[in-house]
N, C-alpha and C positions, 0 to 999 in steps of 0.2 A: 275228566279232562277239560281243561280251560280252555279257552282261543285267544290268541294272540293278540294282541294291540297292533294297528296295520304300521302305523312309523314310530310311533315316539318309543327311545331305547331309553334306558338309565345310563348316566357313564361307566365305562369299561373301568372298572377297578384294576383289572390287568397294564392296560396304560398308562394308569397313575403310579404304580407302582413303578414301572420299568424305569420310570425318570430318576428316579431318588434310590443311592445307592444304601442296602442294608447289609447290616453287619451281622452273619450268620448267629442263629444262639441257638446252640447244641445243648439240649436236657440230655436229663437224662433219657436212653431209651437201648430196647437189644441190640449188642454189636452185630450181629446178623442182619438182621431188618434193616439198619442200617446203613449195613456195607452193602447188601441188596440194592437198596434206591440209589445209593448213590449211584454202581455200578449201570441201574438202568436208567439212571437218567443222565451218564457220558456216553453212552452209547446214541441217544435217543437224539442230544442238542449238539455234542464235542464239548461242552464245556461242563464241568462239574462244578455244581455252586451246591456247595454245604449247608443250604437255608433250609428253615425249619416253614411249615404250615402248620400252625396253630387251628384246626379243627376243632371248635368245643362242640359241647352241644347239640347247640342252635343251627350247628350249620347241618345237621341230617337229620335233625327233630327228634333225636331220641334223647333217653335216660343216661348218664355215665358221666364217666371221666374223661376229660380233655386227651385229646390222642395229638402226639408230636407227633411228624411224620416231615421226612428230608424231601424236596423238590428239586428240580433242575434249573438251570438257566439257559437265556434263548441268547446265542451270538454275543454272548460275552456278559450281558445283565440279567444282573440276578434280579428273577421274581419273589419276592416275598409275599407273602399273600397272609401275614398276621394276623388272623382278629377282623381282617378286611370282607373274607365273606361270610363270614360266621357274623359279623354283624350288620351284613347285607341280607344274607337270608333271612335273619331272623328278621327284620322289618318286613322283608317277602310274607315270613307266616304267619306273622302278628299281623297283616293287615296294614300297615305301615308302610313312610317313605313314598319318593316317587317313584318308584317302579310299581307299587302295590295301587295309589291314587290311578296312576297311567292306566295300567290293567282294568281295574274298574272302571271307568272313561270308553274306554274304545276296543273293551272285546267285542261288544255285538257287532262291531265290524266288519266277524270274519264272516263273511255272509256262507250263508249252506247254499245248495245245488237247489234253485228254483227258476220258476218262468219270468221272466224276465220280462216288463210293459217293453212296447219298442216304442222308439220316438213317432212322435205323431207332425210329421209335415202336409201341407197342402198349398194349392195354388188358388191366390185369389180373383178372381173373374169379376167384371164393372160392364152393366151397362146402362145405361141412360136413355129415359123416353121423356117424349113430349120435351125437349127442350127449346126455350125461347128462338127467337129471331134475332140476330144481332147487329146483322150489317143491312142497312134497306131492308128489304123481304126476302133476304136469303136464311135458310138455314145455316145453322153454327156449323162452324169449323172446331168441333169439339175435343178436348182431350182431359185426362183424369190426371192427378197426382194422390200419392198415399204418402201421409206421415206416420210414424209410431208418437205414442203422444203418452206423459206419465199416467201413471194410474190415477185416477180422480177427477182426470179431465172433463170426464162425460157430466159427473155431476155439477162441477162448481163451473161448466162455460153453460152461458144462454144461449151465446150463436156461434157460427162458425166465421172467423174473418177473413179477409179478403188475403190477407197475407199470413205464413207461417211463423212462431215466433221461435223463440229461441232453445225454447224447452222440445220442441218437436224435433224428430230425425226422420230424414225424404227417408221412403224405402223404394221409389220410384214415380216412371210416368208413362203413361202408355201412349200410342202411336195416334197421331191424328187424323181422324176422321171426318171427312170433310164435306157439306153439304149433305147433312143425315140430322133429322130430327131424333132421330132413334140409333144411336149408336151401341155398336154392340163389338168392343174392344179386345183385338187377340192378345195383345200382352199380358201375363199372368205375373201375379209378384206372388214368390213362394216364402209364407211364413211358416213358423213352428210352433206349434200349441202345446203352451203348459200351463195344466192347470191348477197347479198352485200361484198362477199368478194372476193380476187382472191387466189382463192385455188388451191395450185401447189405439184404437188408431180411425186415422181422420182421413176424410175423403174430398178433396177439392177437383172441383167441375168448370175449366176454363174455356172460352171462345180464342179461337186464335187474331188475334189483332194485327200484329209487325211478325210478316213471315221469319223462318229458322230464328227468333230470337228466344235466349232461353233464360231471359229472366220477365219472374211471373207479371214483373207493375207493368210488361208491355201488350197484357193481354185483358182481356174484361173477363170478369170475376163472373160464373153464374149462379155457384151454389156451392153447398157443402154439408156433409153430413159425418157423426160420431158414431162407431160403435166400437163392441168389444167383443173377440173370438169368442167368449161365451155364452153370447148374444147368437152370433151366426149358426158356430156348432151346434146351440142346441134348439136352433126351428126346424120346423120340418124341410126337408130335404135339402141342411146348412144352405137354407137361402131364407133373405131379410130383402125387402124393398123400406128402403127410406124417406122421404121428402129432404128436394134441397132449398126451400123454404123460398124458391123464386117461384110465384104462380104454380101452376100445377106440374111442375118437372120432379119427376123422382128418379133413384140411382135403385137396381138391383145389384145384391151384393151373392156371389156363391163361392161359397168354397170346396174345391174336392182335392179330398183326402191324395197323397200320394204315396202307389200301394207297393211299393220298391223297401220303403221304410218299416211296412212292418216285417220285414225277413229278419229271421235270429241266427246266430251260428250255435248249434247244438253239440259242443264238443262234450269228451272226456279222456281222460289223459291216466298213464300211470307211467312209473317210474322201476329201471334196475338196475342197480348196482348203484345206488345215490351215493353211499355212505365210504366208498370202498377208498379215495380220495382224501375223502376227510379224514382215514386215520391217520396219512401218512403226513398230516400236516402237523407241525409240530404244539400245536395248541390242542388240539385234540392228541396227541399223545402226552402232553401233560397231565390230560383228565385220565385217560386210559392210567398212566402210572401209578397215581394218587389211587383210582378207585381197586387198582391190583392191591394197593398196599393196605388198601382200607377191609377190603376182601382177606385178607389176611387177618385182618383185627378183628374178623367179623364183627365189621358195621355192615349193616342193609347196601342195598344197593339205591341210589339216586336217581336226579333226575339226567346226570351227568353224561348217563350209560347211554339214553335212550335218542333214538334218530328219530323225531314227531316233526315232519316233514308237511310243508305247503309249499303253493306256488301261485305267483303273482303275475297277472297280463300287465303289459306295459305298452304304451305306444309313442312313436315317435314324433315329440313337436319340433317340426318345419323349419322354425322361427328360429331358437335358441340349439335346435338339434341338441335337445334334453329329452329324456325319457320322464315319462309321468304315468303312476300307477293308475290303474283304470276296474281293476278287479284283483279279487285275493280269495281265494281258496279255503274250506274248510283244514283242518289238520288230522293225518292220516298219524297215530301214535304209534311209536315205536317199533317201524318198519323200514329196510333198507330197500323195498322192492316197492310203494306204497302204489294204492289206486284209488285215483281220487272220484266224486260221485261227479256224475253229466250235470251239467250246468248250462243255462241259455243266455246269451247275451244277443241285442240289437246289432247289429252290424253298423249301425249311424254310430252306436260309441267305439269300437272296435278299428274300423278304420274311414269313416264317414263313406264317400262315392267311390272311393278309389280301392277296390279289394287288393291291391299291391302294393297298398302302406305297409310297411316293417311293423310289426308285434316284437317286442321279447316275453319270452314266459322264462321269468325268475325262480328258479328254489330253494327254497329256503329252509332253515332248519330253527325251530322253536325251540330257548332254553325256557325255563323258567328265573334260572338266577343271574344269569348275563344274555348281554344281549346276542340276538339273533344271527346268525353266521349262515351266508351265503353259502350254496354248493356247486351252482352253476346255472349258465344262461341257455337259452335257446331263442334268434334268432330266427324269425318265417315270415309268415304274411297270410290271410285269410285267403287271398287263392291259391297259396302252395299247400295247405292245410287240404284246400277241397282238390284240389288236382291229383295230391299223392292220396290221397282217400279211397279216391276211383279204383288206384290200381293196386288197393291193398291195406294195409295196414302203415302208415307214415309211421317212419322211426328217425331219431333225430338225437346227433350225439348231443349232452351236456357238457360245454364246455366250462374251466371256474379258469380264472384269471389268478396266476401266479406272478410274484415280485421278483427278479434275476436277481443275482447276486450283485451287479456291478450299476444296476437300474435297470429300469424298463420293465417289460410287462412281456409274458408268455401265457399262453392258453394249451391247458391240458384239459383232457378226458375225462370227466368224474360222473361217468355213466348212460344212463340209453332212458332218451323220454318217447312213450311213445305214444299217439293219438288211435284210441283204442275207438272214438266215434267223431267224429267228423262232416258236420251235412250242413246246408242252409233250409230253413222253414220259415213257412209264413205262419205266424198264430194273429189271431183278432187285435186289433188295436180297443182300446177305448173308445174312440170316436166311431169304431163301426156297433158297438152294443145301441152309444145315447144316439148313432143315426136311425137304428131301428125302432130307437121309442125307449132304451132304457132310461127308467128315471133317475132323475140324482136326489136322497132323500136328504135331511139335514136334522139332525137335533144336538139340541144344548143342553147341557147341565151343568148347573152353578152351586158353585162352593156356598153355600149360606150356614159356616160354623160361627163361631167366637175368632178363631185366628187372624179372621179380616177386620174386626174391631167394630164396633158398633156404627152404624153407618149414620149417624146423624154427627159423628166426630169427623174433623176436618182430616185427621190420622188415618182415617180407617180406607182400605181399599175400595169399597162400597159408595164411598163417599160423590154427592151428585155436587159440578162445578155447570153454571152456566160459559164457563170459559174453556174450559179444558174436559175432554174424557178422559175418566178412567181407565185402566185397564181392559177391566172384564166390557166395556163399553166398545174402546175400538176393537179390539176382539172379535165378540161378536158383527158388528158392522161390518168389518172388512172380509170375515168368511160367508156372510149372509151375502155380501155385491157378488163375491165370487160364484157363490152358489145360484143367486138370484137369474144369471144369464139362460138355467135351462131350460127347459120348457117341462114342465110338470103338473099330473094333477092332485098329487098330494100336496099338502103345507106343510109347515116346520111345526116343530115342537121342543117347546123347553120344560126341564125339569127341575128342582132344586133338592137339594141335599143336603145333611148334617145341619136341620134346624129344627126350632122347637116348636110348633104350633098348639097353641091354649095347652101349652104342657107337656105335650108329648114328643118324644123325640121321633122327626118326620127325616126317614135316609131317601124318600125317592116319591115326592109329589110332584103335581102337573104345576104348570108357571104361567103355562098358556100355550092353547092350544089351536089349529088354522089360521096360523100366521103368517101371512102371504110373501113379506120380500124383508131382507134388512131392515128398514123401520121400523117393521111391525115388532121383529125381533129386542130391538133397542128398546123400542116403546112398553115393551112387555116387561125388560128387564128393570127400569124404570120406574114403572107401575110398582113393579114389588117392592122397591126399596124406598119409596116414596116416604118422605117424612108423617104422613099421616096413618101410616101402615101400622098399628097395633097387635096385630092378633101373631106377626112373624117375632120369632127371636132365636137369637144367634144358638145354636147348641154347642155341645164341646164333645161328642162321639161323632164320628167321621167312617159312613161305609160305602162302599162303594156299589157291593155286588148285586144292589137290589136295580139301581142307575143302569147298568149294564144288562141284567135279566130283563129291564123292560126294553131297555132299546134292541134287545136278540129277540123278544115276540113280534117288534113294531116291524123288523127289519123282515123277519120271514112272514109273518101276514103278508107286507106288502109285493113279497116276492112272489108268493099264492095270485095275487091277482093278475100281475104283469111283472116286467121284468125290471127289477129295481135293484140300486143300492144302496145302503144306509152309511151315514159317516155319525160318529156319537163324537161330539167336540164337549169333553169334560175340561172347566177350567176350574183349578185346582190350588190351594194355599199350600198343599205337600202332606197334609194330613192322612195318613189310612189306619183306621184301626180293624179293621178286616182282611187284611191281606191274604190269605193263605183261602179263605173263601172266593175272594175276586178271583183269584190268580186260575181257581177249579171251576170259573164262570168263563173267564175270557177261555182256557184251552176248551171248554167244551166249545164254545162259540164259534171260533178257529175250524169248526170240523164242517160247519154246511150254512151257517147264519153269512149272509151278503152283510157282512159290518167291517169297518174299519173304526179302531179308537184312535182319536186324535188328544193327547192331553199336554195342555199348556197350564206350565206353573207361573203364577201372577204373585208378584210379589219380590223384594228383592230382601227378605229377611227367611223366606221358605227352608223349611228342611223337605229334602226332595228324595232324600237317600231311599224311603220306601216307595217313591214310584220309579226310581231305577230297578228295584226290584221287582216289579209290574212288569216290566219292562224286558226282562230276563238280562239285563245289560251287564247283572256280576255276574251269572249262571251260565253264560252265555247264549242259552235257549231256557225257555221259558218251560216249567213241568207242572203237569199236574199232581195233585197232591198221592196220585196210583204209580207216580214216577214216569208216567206216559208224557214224554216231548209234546208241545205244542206244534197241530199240522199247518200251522202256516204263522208268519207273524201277522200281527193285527192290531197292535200297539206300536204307537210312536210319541213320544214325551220329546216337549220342547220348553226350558226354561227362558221364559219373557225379559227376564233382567240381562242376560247374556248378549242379547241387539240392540239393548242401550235406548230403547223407547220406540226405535225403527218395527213399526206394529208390520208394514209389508212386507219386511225380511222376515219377522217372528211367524204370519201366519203361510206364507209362503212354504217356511222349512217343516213349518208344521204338515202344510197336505203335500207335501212332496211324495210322500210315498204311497198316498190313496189312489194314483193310476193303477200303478204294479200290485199293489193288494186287491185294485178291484180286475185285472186282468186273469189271476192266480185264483181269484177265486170261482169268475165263471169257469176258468179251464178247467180247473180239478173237479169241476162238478158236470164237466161235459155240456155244459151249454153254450148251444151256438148265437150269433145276434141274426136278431131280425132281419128279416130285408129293409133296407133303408125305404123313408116315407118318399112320397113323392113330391117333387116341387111343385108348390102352390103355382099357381094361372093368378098374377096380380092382375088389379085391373086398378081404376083412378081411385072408384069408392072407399076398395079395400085398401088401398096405404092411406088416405087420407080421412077415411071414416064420413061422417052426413058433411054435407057439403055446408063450410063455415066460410069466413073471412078469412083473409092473409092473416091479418094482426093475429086473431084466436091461432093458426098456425104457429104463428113465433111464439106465442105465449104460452103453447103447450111445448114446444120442443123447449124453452124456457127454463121449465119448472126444475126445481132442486130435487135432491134427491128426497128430500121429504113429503112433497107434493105428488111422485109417482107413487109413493104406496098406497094410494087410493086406485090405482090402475093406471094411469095417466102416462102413456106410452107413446111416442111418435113411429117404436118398431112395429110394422106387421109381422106376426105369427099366426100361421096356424094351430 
């Protein structure tokens, strides 16, 4: 069984038809059979339309001869349906057309019953010591402002200015404090941590000058400092003391977690009497006729017959009071009673603070050769879900939206959904494993075939510009900054693949190894491609599973020591000539290895068709070659040309799913996190290091991002 594609339909062939009036063509065929259809199909519409369905073949996939067969007409027009899905389906079975394209695209959509990451929110806490004198010999009249600020900020500003410019957005300011060298600030600004992205935000530290005025040129400037939630999250006890590069004043930054956020709602749902509705609806007794008649002819039976039933959470936006799908259901095949598996979702995407936001839960009925037909809604909300739980089993009619004859819209009955589990739970976030010390591991591995063209060519993907990066360049760099915020003591590792070394075809060598932060990564990657490099050369065999078996040793060694997780980020020209090996590498992996695949296709000439199949995106779930489902996903394929050179949206969409793979996988293996480290005791020495000059201050908080991969930090960490 397939899974559905979540929106995109093909056109209703039925629609098109009904516009354009056809001129019935009577073959020949038995006067019985068809004085039969006719008969049951004036009963069935009131109108008898004399049209024939042209059935060949192709439209039931079997052997024979074309079978006529008489239809009915709806409210006065006649459907003809010629030649229409007989040559719809057969692009269905060929693989063809856009319903077959669509299908391939966006079946791995239908997501199965798993744990779900919950949003990770927290509140940010400021305070400030030692800060100057401003007015005479009084202490400041202090107060904080926070902007969000684009990503790359940190690296390419040397200071922080007195005023905010145009690229930044205030996310607040907190209350003034007044005659306190050491202020210590109750206002909290609550952000959201995702870490697929790199989220930068600035810190400005003002004196109050001209009482209640609320623009900043009326106050004296004291300082200011940059960081990024990756930076925070991952010190020890998400606290960072900064310099605000005025004398010896620094800012303490902490964030905590807020633990409302990781509650999940744990439902499961099943379904009776779905289908009972749909017969009486005249398209569905179209199918019923056709397949009586077909049953007669002895032809097989279709996919026509069969009720493969899902359902879809919906919630309601405010704004536009439009409904927006939010989750979708595996497919329960050909049941009118169906029960679907328990599922976790976050409650922040569900109904955010408010548990008496309106839900609908949609159901839906899966064709495979037209599209998807509605059966009916349901109407609730997460706390009538948990309130009717309490006192039993919640049952809940399905209503479907019928058209009156004269206009307008009636709701009938088309069966009973009922919430068979129902509860709120807290499971671990992320941020509570990396606050206990879980590490974030990283490795790469790079395409080095023929496909990418010889890298001393201006052509080829490889190719080094002092003006511009590459691909595989910002790539690398931008998941390395991401990565680089956690506090770790392992380093990175890169591999290389599908090249030929003094002759030999090399699928899975070291690149370089104890590589400290993004740079190092660049610089490594570099190195190898380097015009002077002789001993590398491009291969033209491409395998994957040797790439993969080392990163599932690298990933459980390091999980043997402490608590870690590995990300494998393969970038890829689309090549596999291994498949069917990989594919028996990543499902064993899937079962207890801490890894997550990450693979981005580079190139905008790739054939990518066999890492969708990696991917299990036509199969819908990924198998081992014993037929054994893969127990968790742990792939996720992102092609680079599709963001149009946008490297933050490419590597963003790429680790969007490494929360939830990495939350899935402690859970199923029953490990809990750590207790959180403790907040370091700053003191002057430790955020400023041996006691130097101002200048050396500015000039280390200064340095580019190329200058800190020698260590050169202005953050304390412990």
């Amino acid at each position: 069984m397939q899974d559905p594609p979540l929106s995109h339909k093909p056109p209703s062939f039925m629609k098109t038809l009904k516009k354009k009036n056809y001129v019935p063509k009577m073959k020949a065929m038995p006067a019985s059979l068809a004085t039969n259809t006719v008969s049951r199909a004036g009963k069935a519409a009131g109108n008898v339309a004399g049209q024939t369905v042209n059935l060949t073949t192709k439209t039931v996939g079997m052997a024979g001869t074309a079978v006529n067969m008489a239809t009915l007409g709806m409210a006065g027009t006649g459907v003809n349906a010629v030649g229409k899905m007989g040559k719809y389906a057969s692009k269905k079975l060929t693989g063809k057309g856009r319903r077959a394209k669509l299908h391939k695209q966006h079946s791995w959509l239908a997501w199965d019953s798993r744990v779900t990451a919950p949003f990770i929110k927290l509140d940010l806490l400021l305070e400030c010591h030692r800060l100057p004198k401003k007015d005479s010999f009084c202490p400041a009249d202090a107060f904080a402002c926070v902007w969000e600020v684009p990503s790359g900020f940190k690296s390419n500003s040397k200071r922080v200015n007195r005023m905010p410019t145009r690229q930044e957005r205030e996310i607040g300011r907190t209350e003034i404090v007044r005659g306190n060298r050491d202020p210590l600030f109750s206002t909290t600004f609550r952000l959201e941590f995702k870490f697929h992205e790199e989220q930068t935000y600035l810190v400005r530290v003002y004196n109050e000058d001209l009482r209640y005025s609320t623009d900043l040129k009326e106050h004296d400037f004291i300082g200011g400092c940059i960081f990024t939630l990756g930076e925070l999250l991952g010190s020890s006890g998400c606290s960072i003391a900064m310099p605000l590069y005025r004398g010896k004043s620094f800012v303490v930054l902490t964030g905590r977690e807020i633990v409302e956020t990781r509650e999940v709602l744990e439902f499961r749902f099943s379904g009776q009497d779905l289908g009972l509705l749909e017969r009486k609806n005249n398209k569905a007794q179209v199918a019923k006729d056709v397949l009586e008649t077909m049953q007669k002819l002895n032809v097989a039976k279709t996919v026509l017959e069969k009720f493969d039933s899902y359902f879809r959470i919906e919630k309601l936006d405010r704004e536009d009071q439009s409904w927006s799908m939010i989750w979708k259901s595996e497919v329960v095949s050909d049941n009118e009673n169906p029960t679907w598996n328990a599922a976790r979702l976050p409650l922040q995407l569900l109904c955010g603070d408010e548990p008496t936001n309106p839900l609908k839960i949609s159901i839906w009925v899966w064709n495979r050769f037209i599209p998807d037909e509605s059966v009916g809604f349901v109407e609730t909300s997460v706390d009538e879900l948990i309130q009717k739980a309490k006192r039993g089993i919640p049952v809940f009619n399905v209503m479907a939206e019928r058209r009156k004859l004269f206009g307008g819209v009636k709701l009938k009955k088309a069966g009973v959904l009922k919430g068979l589990k129902s509860s709120v739970l807290q499971i671990p976030s992320m941020l509570q494993y990396i606050s206990g010390g879980c590490e974030m591991d990283l490795i790469f591995a790079i395409d080095c075939s023929d496909v990418n063209g010889d890298w001393r060519n201006a052509n080829s993907l490889h190719f080094h510009s002092e003006e511009w990066l590459n691909d595989y360049q910002a790539i690398i760099h931008k998941v390395g900054t991401i990565y680089d915020g956690f506090e770790r003591r392992q380093k990175y590792t890169m591999f290389g693949y599908g090249a030929r070394i003094e002759g030999v075809n090399q699928q899975c060598f070291s690149l370089g190894e104890n590589l400290q932060n993004a740079d190092d990564l660049v610089n490594c990657y570099d190195d190898t491609f380097s015009q002077g490099n002789c001993d590398l050369e491009l291969g033209a065999r491409v395998e994957l599973k040797h790439v993969v078996q080392s990163a599932v040793y690298r990933s459980i060694r390091l999980s043997q020591q402490r608590q870690s997780f590995s990300t494998l980020v393969v970038l890829s020209t689309g090549a596999i000539d291994d498949l069917a090996a990989t594919i028996d590498v990543v499902c064993a992996a899937a079962e207890d290895a801490p890894l997550s695949i990450v693979i981005v296709g580079i190139g905008n000439d790739g054939n990518f068709e066999t890492i969708h199949k990696l991917t299990g995106a036509e199969q819908g779930k990924l198998r081992h070659s014993n037929g054994v489902p893969i127990a968790r996903d742990i792939v996720h394929f992102v092609p680079m040309h599709e963001f149009h050179g946008n490297v933050r949206a490419c590597v963003a969409e790429s680790l969007h799913d490494v929360p939830e793979q990495f939350v899935q996988h402690f859970t199923n293996a029953g490990i809990k996190p750590n207790p959180p480290r403790a907040v370091p005791d700053f003191s002057l020495n430790q955020v400023f290091g041996e006691p130097h000059s101002r200048a050396d201050n500015l000039m280390k908080k200064g340095s580019s991002h190329k200058d800190r991969k020698n260590g050169n930090s202005s953050v304390h960490r412990r």
